[in-house]
N, C-alpha and C positions, 0 to 999 in steps of 0.2 A: 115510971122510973125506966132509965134506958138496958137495955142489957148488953154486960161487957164482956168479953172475952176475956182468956186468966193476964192477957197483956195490957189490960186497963181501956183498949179502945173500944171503941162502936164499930161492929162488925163491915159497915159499909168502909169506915175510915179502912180499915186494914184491906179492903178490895183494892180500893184505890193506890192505898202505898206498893201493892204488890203489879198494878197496871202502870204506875209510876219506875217500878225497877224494873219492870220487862221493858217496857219505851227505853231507856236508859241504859239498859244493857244491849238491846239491839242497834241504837244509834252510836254507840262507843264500837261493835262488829261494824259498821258501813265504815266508820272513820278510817278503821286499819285497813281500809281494802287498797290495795294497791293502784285499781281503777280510779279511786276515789282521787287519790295524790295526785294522781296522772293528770287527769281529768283537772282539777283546779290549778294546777301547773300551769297548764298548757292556754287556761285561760286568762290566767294573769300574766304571761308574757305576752299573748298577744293582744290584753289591753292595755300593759304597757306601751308596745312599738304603735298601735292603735291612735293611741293619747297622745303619744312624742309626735308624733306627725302632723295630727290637727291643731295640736301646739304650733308648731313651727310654721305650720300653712298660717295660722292664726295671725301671729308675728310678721311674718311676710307682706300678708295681706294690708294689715294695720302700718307698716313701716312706707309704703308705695309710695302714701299718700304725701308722707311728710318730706319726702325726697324735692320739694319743688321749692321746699325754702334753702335759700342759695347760701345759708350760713351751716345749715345744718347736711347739706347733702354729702360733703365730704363723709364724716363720720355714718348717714345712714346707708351711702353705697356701700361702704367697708362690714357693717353690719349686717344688712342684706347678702354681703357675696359670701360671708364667715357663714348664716343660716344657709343660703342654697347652697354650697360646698358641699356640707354637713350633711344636708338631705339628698344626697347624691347619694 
């Protein structure tokens, strides 16, 4: 027969919920830390401008190509000069 404590668990279970709320309450302190905000701030704006860029090189690259069909260059020079403008 197992033996319980007066809260009805098995003594290991009640280790664990108690290593369960210290992990948990110390991951909720690193959240508020100010470094912590900072820190992921700073990284998602610059892999935002990061992204936008290899975007637009991406575009660029891809649009070169189609420039040499004489129906279609009108509109992808206007295209092309709106993307490198931008990335200026």
């Amino acid at each position: 027969m197992d033996v319980k404590n007066a809260e009805g668990f098995p003594p290991d279970w009640l280790a664990e919920m108690k290593r369960g709320n210290d992990l948990t309450a110390e991951l909720i302190r690193f959240h508020k830390d100010w470094r912590f905000a900072l820190r992921n701030g700073l990284l998602a704006g610059l892999g935002g401008v990061i992204g936008a860029t290899l975007l637009v090189s991406l575009l660029l690259w891809m649009v070169q190509p189609l420039k040499r069909l004489e129906m279609l260059k009108p509109t992808l020079d206007r295209i092309a000069e709106q993307l490198e403008q931008g990335r200026r």
